[in-house]
DSSP file (Angstrom, degrees, kcal/mol; ACC not computed):
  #  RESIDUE AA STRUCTURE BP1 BP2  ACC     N-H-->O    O-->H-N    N-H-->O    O-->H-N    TCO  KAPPA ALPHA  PHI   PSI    X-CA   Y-CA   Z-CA
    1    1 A X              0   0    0      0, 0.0     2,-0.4     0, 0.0     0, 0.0   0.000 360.0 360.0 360.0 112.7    2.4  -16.8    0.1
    2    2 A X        +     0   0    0    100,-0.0     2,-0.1     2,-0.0    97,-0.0  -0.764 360.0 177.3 -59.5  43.3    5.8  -15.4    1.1
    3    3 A X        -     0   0    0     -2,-0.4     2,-0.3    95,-0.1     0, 0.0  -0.314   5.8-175.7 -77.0 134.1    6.8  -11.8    0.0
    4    4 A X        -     0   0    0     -2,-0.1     2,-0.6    99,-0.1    99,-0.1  -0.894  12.8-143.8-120.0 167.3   10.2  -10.3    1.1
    5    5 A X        -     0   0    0     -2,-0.3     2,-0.6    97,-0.3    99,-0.3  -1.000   4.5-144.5-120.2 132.6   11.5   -6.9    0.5
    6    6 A X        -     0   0    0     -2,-0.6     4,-0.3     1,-0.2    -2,-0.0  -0.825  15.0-178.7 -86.8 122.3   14.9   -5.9   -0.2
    7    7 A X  S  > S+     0   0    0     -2,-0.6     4,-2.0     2,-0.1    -1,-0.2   0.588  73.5  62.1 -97.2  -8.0   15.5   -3.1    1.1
    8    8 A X  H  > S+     0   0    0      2,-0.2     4,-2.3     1,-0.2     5,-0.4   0.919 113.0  42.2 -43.4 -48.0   19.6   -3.1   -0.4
    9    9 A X  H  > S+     0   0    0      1,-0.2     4,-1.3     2,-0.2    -1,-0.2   0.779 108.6  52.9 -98.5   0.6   18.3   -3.1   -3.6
   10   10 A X  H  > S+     0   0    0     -4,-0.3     4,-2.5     2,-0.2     5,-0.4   0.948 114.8  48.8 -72.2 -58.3   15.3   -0.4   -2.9
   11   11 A X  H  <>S+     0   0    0     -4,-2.0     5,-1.2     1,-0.2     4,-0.3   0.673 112.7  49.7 -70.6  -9.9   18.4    1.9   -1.5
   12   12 A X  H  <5S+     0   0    0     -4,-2.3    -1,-0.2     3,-0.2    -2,-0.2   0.768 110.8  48.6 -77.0 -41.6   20.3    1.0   -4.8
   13   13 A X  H  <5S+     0   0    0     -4,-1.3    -2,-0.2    -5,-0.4    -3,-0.1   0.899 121.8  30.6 -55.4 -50.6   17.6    1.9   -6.8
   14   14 A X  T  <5S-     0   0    0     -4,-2.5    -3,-0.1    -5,-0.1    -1,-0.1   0.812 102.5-128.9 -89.3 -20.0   16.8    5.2   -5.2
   15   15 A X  T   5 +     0   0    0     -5,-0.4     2,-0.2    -4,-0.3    -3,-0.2   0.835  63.6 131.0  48.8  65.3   20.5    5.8   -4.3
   16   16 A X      < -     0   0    0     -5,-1.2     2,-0.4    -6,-0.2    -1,-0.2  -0.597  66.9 -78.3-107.7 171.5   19.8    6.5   -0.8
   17   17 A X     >  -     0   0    0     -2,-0.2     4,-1.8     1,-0.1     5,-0.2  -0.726  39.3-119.8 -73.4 120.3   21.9    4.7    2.8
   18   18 A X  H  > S+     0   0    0     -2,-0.4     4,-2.2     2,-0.2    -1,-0.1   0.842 121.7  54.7 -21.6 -51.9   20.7    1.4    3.5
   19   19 A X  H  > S+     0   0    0      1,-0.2     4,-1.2     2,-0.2    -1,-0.2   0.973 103.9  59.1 -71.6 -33.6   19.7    3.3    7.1
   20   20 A X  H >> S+     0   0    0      1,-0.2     4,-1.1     2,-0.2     3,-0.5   0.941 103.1  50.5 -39.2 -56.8   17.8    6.0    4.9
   21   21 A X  H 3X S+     0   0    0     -4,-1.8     4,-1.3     1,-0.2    -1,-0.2   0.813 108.1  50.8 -62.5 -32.2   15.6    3.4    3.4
   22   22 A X  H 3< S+     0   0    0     -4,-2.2    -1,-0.2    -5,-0.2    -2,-0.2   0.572 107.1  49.9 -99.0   6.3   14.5    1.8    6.7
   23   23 A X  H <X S+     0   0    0     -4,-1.2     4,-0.8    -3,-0.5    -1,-0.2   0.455 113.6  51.4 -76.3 -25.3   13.6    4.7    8.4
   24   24 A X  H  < S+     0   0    0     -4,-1.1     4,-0.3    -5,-0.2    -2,-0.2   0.446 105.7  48.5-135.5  42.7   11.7    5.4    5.5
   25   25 A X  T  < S+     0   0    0     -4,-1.3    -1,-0.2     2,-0.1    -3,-0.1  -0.003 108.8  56.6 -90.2   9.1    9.9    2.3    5.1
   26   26 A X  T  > S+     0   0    0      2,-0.2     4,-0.7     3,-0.1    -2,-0.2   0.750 109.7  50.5-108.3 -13.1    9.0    2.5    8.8
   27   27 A X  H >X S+     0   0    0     -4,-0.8     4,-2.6     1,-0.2     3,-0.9   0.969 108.6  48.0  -0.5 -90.4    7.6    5.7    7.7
   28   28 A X  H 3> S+     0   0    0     -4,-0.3     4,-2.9     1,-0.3     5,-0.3   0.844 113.8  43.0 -34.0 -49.7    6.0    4.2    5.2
   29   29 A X  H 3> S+     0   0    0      2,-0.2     4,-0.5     1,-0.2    -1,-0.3   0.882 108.5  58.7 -84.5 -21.5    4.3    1.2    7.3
   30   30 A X  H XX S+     0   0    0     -3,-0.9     4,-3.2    -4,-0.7     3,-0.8   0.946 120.1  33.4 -93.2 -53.4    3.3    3.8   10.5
   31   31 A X  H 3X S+     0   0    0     -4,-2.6     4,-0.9     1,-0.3     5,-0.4   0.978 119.9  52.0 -74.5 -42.6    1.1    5.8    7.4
   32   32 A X  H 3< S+     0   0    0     -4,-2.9    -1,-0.3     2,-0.2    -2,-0.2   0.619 110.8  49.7 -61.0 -15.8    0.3    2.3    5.4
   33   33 A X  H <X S+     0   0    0     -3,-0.8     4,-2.1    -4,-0.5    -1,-0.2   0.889 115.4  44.1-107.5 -55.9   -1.1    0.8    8.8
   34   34 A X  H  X S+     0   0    0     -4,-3.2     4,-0.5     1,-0.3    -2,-0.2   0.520 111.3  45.5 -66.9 -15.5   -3.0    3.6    9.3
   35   35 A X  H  X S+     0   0    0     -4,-0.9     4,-1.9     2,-0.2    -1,-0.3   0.201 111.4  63.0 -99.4  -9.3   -4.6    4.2    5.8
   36   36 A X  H >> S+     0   0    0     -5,-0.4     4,-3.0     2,-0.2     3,-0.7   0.939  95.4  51.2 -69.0 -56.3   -5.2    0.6    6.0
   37   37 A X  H >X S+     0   0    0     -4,-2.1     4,-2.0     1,-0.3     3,-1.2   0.988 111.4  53.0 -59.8 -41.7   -7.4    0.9    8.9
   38   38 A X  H 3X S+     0   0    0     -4,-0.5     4,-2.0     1,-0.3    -1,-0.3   0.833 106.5  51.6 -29.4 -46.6   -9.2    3.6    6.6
   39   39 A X  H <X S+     0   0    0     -4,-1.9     4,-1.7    -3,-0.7    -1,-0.3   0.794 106.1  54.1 -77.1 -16.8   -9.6    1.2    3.8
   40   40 A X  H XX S+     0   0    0     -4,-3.0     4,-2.9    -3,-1.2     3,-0.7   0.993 114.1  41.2 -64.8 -61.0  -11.1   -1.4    6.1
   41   41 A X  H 3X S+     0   0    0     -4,-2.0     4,-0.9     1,-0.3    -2,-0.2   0.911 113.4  56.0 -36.5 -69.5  -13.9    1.1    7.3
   42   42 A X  H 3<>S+     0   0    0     -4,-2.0     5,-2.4    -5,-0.3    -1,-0.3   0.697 112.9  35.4 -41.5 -55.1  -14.3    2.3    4.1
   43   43 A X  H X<5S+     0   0    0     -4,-1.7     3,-4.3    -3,-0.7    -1,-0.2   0.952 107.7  61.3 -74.0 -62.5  -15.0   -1.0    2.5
   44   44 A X  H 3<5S+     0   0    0     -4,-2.9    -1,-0.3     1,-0.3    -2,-0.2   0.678 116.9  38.5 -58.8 -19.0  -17.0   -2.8    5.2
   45   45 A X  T 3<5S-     0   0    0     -4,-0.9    -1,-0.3    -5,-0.3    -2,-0.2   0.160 108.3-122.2-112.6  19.8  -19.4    0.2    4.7
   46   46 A X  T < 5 +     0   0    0     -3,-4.3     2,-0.4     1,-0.2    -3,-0.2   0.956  52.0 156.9  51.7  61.9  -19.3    0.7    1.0
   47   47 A X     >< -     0   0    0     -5,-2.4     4,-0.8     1,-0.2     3,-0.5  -0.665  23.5-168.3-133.3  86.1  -18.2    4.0    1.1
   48   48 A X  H >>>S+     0   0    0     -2,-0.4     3,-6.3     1,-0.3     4,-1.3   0.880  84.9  50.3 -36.8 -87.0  -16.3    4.6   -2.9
   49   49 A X  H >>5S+     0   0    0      1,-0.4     3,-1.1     2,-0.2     4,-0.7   0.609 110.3  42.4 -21.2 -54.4  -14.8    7.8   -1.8
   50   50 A X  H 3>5S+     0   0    0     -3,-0.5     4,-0.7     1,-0.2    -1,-0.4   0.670 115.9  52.8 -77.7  -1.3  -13.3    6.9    1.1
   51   51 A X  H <X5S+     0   0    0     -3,-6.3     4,-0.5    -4,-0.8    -1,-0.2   0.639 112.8  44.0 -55.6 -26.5  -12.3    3.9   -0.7
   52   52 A X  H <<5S+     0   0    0     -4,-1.3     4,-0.3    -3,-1.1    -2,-0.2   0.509 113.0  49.9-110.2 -19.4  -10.7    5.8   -3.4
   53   53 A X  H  X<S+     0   0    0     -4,-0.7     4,-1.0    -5,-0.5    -2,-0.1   0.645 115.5  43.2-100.4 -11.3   -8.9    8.6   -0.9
   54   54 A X  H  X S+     0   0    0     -4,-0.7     4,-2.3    -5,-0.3     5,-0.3   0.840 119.0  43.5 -96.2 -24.1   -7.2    5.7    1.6
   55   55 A X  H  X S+     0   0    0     -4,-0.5     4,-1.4     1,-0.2    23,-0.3   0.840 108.9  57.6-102.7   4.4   -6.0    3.5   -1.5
   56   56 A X  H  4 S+     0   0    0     -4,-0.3    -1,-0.2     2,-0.1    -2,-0.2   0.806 113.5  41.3 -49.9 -40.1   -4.8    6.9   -3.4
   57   57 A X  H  X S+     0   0    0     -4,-1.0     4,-4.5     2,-0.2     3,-0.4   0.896 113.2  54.2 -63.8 -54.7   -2.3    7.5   -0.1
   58   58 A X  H  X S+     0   0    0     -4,-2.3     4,-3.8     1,-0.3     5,-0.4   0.966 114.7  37.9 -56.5 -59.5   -1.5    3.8   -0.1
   59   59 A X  H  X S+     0   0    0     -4,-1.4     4,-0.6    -5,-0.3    -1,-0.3   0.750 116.7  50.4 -71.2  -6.1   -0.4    4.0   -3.9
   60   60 A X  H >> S+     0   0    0     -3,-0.4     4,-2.6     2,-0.2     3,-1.0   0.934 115.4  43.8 -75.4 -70.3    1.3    7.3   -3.7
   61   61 A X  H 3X S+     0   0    0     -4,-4.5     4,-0.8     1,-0.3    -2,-0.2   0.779 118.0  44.5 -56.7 -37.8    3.3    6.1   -0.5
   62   62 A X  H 3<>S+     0   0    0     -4,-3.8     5,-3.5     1,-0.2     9,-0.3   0.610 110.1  52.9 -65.0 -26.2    4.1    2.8   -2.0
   63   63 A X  H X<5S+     0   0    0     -3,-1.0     3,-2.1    -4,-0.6    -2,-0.2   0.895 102.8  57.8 -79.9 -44.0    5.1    4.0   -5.4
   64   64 A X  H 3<5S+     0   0    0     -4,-2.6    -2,-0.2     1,-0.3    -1,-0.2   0.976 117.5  38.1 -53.6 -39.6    7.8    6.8   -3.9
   65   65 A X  T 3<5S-     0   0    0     -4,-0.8    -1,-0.3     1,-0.1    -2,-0.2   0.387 121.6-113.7 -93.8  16.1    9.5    3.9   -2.3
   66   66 A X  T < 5 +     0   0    0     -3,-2.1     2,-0.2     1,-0.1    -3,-0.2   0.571  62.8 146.1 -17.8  75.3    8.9    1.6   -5.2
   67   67 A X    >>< +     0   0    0     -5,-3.5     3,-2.0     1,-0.1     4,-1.6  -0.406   8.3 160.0 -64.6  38.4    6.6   -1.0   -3.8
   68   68 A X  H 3>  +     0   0    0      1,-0.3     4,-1.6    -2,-0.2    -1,-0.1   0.662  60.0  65.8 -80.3  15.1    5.1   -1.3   -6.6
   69   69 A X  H 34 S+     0   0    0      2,-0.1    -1,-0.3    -7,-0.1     4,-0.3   0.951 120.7  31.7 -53.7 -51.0    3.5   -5.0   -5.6
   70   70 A X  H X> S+     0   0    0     -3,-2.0     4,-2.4     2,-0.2     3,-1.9   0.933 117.3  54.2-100.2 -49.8    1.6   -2.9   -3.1
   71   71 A X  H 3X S+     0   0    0     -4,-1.6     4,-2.4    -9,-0.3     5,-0.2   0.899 108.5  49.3 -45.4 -52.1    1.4    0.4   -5.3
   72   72 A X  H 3X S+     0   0    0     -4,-1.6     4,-0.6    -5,-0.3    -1,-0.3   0.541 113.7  56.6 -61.1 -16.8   -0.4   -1.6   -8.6
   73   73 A X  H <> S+     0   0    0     -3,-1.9     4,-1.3    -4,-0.3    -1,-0.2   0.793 109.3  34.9 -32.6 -72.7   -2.6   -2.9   -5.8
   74   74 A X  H  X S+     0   0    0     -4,-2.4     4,-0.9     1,-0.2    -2,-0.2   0.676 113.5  62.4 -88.7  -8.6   -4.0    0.2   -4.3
   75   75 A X  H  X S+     0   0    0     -4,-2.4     4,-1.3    -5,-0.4    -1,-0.2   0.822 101.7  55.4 -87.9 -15.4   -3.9    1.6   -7.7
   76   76 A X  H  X S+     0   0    0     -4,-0.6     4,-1.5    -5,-0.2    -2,-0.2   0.977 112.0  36.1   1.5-107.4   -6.3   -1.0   -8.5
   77   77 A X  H  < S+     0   0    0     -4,-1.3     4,-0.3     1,-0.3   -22,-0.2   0.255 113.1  59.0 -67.2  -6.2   -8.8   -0.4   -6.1
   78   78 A X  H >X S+     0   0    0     -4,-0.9     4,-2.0   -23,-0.3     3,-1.1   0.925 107.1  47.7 -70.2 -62.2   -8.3    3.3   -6.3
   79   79 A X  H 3X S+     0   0    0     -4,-1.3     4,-2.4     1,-0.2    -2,-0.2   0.933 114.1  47.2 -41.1 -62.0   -9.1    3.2   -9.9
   80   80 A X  H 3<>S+     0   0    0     -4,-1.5     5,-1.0     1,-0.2    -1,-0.2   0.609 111.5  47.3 -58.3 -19.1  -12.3    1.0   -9.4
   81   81 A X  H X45S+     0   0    0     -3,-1.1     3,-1.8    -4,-0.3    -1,-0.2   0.826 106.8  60.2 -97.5 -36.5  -13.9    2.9   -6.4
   82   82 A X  H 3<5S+     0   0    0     -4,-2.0    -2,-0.2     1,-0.2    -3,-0.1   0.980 117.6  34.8 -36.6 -66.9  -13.2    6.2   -8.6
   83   83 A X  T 3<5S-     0   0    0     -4,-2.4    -1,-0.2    -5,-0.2    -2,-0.2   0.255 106.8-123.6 -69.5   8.0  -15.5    4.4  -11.0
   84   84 A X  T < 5 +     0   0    0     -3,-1.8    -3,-0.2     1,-0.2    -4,-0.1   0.545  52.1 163.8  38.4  19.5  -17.8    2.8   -8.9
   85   85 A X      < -     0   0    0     -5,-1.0     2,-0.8    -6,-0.2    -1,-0.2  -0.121  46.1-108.7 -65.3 150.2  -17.1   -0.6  -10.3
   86   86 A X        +     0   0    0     -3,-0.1     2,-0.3     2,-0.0    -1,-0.1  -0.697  54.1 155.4 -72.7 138.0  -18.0   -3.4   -8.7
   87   87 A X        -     0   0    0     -2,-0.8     2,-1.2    -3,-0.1    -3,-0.0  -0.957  53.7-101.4-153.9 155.8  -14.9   -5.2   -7.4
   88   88 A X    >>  +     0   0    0     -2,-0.3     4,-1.2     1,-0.2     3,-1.0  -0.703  49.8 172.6 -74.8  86.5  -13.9   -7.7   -4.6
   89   89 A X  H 3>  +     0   0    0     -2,-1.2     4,-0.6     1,-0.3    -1,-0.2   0.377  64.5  48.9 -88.5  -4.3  -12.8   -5.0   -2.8
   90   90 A X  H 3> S+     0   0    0      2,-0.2     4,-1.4     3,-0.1    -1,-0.3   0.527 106.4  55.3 -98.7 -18.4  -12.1   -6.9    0.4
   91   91 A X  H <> S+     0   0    0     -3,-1.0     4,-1.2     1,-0.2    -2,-0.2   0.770 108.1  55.3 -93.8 -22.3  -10.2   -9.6   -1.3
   92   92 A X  H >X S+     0   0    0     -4,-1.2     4,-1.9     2,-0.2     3,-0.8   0.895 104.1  48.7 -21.5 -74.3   -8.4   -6.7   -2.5
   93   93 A X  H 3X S+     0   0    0     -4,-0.6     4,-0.6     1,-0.3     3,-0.5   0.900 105.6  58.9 -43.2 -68.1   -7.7   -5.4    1.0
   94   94 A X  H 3X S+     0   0    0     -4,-1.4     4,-0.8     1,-0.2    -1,-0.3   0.584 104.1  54.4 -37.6 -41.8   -6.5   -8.8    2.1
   95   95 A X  H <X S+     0   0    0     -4,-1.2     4,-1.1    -3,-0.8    -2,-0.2   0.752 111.5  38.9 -50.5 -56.0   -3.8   -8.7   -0.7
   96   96 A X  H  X S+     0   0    0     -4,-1.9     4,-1.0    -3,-0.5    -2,-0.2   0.576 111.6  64.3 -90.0   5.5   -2.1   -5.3    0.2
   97   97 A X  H  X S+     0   0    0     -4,-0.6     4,-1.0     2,-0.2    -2,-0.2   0.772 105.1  43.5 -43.6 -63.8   -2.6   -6.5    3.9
   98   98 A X  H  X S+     0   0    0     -4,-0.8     4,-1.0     2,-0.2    -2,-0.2   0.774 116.1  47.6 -57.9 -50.1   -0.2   -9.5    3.2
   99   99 A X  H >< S+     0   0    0     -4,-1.1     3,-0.9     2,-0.2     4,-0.3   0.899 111.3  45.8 -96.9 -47.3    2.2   -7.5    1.5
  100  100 A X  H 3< S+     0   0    0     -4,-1.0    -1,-0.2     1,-0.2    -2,-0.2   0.720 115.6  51.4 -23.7 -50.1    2.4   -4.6    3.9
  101  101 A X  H 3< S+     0   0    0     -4,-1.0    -2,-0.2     1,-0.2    -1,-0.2   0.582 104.8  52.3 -70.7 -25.3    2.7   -7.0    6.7
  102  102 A X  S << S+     0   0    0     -4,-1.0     2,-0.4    -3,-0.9   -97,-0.3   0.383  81.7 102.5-110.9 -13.7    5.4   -9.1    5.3
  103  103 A X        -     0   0    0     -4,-0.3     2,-0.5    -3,-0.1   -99,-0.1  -0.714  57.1-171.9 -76.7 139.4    8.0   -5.9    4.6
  104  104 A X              0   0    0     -2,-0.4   -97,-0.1   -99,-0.3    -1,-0.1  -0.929 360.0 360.0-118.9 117.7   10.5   -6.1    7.4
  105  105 A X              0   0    0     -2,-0.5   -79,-0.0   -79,-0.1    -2,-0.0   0.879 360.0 360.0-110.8 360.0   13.3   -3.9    8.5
């Protein structure tokens, strides 16, 4: 599965400089990369909160820049760890994993 991001039409959208937007989608990936590793921890020891505080950053950061593949993701699992639902919260992971990985600048 193959996701690209435009980032033209992200800096059309926002009406920012093409170089604006990719400084701050490497922004974006430096903090995503790192809230990632959070959610991994998080998960692999069943620990809601912190489930609920790394994919709350994730959807925040992804929504300003309107990721919203990735945001509706971590707003997902944000929602569901809020609630203690059960969810495949790892297959989850794997999903905004892909999509994180696959934005290029």
């Amino acid at each position: 599965m193959k996701h690209t991001t435009d980032l033209q039409k992200i800096a059309d959208y926002l009406d920012f400089d093409l170089e604006d937007v990719e400084m701050l989608i490497g922004v974006f990936l430096e903090g995503a990369y790192e809230n990632m590793q959070e959610l991994k921890i998080a998960i692999d020891i069943n620990n809601m909160q912190d489930i609920q505080k790394a994919a709350h950053a994730i959807k925040g950061s992804a929504a300003n820049l309107t990721l919203m593949n990735i945001a509706d993701i971590a707003k997902d699992i944000e929602e569901n760890a809020k609630k203690t639902n059960t969810c495949d919260y790892a297959k989850k992971y794997e999903e905004l994993k892909v999509l994180v990985e696959n934005i290029k600048i």
